[in-house]
C-alpha positions in Angstrom: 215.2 261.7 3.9 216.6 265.0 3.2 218.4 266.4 0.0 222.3 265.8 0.5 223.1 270.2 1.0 225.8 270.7 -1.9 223.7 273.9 -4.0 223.9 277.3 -3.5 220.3 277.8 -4.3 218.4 280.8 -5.3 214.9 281.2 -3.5 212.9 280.6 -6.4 210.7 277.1 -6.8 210.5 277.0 -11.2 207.3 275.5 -12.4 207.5 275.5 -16.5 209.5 277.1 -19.0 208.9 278.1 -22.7 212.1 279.5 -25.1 214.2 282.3 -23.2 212.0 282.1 -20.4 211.3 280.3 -16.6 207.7 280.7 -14.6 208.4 280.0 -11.1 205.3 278.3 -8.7 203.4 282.2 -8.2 203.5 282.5 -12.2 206.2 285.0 -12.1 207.8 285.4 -15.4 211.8 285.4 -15.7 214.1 285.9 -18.8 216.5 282.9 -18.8 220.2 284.5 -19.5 221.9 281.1 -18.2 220.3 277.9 -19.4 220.8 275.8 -17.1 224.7 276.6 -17.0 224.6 276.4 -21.2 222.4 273.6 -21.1 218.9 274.9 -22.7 220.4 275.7 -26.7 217.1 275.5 -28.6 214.8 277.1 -25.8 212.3 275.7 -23.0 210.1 273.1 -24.1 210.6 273.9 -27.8 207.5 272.1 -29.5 209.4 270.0 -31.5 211.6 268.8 -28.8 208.5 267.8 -26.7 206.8 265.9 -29.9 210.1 264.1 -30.3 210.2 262.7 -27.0 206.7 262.3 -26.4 206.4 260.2 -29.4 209.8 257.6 -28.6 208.1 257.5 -24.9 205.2 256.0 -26.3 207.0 253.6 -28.7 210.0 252.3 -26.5 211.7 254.3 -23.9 214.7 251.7 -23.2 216.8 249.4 -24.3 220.4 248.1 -24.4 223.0 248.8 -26.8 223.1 245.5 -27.8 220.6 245.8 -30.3 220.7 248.2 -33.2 219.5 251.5 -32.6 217.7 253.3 -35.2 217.5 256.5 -33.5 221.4 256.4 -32.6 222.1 255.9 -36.4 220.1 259.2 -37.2 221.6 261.3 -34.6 225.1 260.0 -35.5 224.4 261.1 -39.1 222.5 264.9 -38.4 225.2 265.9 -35.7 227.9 264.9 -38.4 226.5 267.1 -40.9 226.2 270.1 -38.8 229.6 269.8 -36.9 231.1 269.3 -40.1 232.6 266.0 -39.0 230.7 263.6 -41.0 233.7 261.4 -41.0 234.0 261.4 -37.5 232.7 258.3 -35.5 230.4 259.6 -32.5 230.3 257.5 -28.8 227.2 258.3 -26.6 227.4 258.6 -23.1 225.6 260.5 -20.2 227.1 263.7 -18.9 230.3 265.7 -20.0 232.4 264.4 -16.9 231.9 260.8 -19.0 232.5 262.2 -22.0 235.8 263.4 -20.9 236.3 260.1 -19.2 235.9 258.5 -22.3 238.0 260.7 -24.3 241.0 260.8 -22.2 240.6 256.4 -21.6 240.5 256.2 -25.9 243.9 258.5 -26.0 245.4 256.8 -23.3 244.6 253.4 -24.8 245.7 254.7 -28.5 249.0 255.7 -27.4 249.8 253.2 -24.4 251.0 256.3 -22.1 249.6 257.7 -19.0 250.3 261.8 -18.2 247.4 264.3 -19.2 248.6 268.1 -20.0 245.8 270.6 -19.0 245.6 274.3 -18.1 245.4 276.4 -14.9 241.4 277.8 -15.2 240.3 274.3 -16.4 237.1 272.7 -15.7 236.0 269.5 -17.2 234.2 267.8 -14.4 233.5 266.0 -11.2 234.1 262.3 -11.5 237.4 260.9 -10.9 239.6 261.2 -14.4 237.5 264.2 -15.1 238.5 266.4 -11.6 242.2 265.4 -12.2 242.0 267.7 -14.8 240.0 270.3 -13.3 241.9 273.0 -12.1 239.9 273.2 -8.7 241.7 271.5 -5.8 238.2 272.1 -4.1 237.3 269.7 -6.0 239.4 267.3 -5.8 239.4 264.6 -2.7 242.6 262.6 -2.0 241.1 259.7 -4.0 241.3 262.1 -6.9 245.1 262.9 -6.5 247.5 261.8 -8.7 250.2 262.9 -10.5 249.6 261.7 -14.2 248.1 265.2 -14.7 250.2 268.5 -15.5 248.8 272.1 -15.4 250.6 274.7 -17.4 249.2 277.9 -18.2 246.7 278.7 -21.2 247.6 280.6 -24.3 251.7 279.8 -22.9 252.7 277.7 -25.7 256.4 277.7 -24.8 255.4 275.6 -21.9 253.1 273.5 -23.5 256.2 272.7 -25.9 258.4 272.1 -22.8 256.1 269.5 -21.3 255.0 267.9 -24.6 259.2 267.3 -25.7 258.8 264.2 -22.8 256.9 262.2 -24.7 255.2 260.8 -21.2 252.2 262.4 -22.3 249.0 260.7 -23.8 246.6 263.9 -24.4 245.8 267.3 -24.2 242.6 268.7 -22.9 241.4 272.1 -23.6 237.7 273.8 -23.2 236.9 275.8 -26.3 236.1 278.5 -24.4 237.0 278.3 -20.3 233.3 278.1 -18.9 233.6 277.7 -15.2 237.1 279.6 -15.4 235.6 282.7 -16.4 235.5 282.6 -20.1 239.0 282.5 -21.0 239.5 282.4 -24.6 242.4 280.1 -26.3 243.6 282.5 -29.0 243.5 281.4 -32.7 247.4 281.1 -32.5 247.6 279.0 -29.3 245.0 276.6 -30.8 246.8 276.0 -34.4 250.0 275.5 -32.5 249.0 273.4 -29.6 247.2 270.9 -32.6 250.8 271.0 -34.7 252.4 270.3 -31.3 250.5 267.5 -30.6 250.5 266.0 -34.1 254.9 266.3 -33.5 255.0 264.5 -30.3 252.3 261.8 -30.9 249.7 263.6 -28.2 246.0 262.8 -28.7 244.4 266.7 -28.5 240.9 266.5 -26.8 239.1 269.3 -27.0 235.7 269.9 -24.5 233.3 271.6 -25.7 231.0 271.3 -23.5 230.0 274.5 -22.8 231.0 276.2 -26.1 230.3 273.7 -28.4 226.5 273.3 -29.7 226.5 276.4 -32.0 226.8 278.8 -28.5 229.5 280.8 -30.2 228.4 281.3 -33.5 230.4 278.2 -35.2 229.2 274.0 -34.0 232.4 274.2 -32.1 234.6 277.2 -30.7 237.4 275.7 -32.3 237.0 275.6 -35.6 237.6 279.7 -35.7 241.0 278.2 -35.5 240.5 276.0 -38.6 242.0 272.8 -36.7 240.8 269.2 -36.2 241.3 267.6 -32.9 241.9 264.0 -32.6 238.5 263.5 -30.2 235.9 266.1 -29.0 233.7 265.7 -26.2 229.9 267.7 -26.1 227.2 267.6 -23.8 225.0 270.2 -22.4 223.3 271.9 -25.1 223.2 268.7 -27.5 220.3 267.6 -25.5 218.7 270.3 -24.4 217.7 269.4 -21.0 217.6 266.1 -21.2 221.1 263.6 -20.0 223.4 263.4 -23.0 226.7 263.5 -24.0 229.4 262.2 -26.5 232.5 261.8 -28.3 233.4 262.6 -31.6 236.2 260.3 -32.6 238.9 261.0 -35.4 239.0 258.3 -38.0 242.7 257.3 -36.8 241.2 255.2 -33.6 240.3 251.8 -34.5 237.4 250.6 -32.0 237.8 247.8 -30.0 234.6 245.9 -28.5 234.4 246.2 -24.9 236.9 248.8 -24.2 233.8 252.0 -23.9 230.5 251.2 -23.1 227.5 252.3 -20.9 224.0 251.5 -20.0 222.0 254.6 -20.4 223.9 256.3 -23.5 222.4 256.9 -26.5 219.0 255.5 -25.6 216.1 256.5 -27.3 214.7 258.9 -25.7 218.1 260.8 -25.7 218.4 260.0 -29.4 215.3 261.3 -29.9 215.8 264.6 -27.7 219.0 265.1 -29.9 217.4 264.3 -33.6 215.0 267.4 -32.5 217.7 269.8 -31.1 220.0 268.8 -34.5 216.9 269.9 -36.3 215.6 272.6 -34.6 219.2 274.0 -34.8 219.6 273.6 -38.4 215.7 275.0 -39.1 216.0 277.9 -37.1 219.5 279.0 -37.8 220.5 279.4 -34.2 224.0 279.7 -34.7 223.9 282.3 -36.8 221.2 284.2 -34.1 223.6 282.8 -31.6 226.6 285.1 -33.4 224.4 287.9 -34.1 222.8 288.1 -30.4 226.0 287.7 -28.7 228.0 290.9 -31.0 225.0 293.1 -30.3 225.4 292.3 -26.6 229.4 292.6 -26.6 229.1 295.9 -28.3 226.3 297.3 -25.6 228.3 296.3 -22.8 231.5 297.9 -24.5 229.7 300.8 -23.1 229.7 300.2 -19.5 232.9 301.8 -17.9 232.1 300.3 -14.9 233.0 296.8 -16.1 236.7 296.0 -15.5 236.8 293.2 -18.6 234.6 292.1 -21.0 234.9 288.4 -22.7 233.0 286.3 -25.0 232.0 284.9 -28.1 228.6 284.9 -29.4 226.4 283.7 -26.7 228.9 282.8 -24.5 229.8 285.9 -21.9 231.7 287.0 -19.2 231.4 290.3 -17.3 233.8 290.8 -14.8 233.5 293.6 -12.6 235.9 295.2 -10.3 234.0 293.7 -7.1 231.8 290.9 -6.3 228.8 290.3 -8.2 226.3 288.7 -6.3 224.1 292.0 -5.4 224.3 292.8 -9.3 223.3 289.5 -9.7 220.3 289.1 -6.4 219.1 292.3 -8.0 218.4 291.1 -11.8 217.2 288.9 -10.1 214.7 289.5 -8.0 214.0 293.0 -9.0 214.1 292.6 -13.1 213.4 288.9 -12.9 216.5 287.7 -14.9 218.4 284.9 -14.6 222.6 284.7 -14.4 225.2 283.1 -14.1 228.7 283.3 -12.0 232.3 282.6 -12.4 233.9 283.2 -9.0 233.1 286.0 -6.8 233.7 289.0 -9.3 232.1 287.7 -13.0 228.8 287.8 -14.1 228.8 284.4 -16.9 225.8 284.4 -19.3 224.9 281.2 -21.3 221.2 281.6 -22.9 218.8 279.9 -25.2 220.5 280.5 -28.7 216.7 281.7 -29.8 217.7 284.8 -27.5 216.0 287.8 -29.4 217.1 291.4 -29.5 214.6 292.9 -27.8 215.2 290.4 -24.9 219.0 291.1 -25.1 218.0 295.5 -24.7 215.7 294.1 -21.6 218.7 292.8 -19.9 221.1 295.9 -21.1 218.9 297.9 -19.7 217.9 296.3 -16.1 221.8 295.7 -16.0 222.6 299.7 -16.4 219.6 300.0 -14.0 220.8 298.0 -11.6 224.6 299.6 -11.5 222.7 303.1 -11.1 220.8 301.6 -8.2 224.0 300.0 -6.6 225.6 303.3 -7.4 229.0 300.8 -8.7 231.0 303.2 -10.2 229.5 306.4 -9.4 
């Protein structure tokens, strides 16, 4: 049997990792400026993320959630305290796609309606409910097609307002930050107005974090810059750390009814355990704060670059767009300077690292990526 040929893959065969950087099979040694599309927050193989797991592997890998769950209880509890939304309730799932699923099923259920308002750029997964509100008709097979979901465009809150008067509709679903779109960044404004909006017309306001939640922009979650609450917010990626997890913080408004969410695999305890250790690791290391610190020294450094058409991000959390396409910039860092990237359609560079990114790691990459411009001759 052969693998099923959906990956654009990079000829490199990865062998171990350890914090901002990847050793491939020959022991080369590359500087991780990706994460596993925002996935790796605390670093590779962090030692107290391996002595976490280790430890629950030994003592009980997996059971149902039909028992109580000691490790679920003390995850719900550290990720409260470091969101800031203690009085939150938290649901544990898999992968962001079911996090969103989940999200959008618990507004749809709390306000008995059906239509979803998202925006053009959007990206919040591949399953079924989640790609109806991707904005990637590539995406999307006729099976996924319906017309529940409306796309309007972001930071527009005049047409937000228009489709929200209706009343047909039971959520809104934002990113924090666009990931896959490019890094496209709701403004403060938009934010505040789209939660009094919603609030008005009796929306449920979902907002993924996926990608920008997990202390990557300097704050838990993008959103609170904006100083608002959402009614549920769904994270994934870096809360794990590597391993499958996912969730959804739920307001105190919803009421839960048994048998209405549920999975097998959520929350288990070796994910509980992999999250207890990022939680910590986060809190003892001050990784959000390196996170903000990292990612305004690398902002201000690319600032530089005249060659770079736009520049977007918030603390680790990037997007270089260049005037052209990007994937010789990118085979070159690569290859050449041994650094990993990421991509947001043909012509932006996305970066998404460990949040234990140093300084001296960040002037390695500004200085392959001036390098590597020079060599290219862009924008000589």
């Amino acid at each position: 049997m052969n693998l099923f040929d959906v990956y654009s893959i990079w000829d490199v065969a990865l062998a171990k990792g350890e914090g901002c950087y990847l050793y491939d099979s020959d022991g080369n040694k590359y500087l991780d400026l990706y994460g596993g599309h925002a996935v790796i927050s605390i670093g590779h193989s962090h030692p107290k993320f391996v002595e976490n797991v280790q430890q629950q592997l030994k003592q009980l890998a997996f059971f149902t959630n039909s028992v109580i769950n000691r490790q679920q209880q003390i995850l719900a509890q550290k990720l409260g305290k470091i969101s800031g939304y203690a009085e939150y309730s938290l649901f544990m799932c898999n992968s962001g796609a079911e996090a969103n699923e989940n999200a959008l099923k618990l507004a749809s259920f709390k306000t008995q309606r059906k239509k979803v308002l998202a925006f053009k750029g959007a990206f919040h997964g591949r399953t079924s409910g989640a790609v109806a509100v991707t904005d990637i008709p590539q995406y999307s097979a006729p099976y996924n097609l319906n017309s529940n979901v409306t796309f309007v465009p972001l930071n527009d809150i005049e047409q937000t307002e228009k489709e929200l008067k209706s009343g047909e509709y039971c959520a809104v679903i934002i990113e924090g930050i666009q990931g896959v779109g490019g890094v496209k960044i709701p403004t403060d404004d938009f934010l505040r107005s789209l939660s009094s909006l919603c609030k008005s017309y009796g929306t449920m306001l979902i907002l993924d974090e996926i990608q920008s939640g997990c202390g990557r922009s300097g704050k838990y979650f993008y959103h609170q810059y904006s100083g608002i609450k959402p009614d549920l917010i769904t994270v994934a990626k870096g809360i794990g750390n590597g391993f499958p997890m996912a969730g959804v913080f739920i307001s105190p408004e919803f009421q839960p009814v048994k048998g209405t969410l549920g999975t097998t695999f959520g929350g288990a305890y070796l994910a509980s355990a992999a999250g207890i250790a990022v939680a910590d690791v986060m809190i003892e290391e001050n990784l959000m704060a390196n996170a903000e610190k990292i990612g305004r020294f690398l902002m201000n450094e690319l600032a530089r670059f005249p060659q770079i058409k736009e520049l977007r991000g918030k603390g680790l959390m990037i997007a270089i767009e260049m005037p052209e396409p990007v994937f010789e910039i990118r085979r070159k860092l690569m290859f050449e300077y041994r650094i990993f990237t990421g991509a947001s359609s043909t012509n932006i560079i996305r970066l998404l690292p460990p949040l234990c990114l140093t300084e001296i790691d960040a002037r390695y990459f500004i200085e392959a990526f001036n390098n590597t411009l020079i060599q290219l001759k862009i924008g000589s």
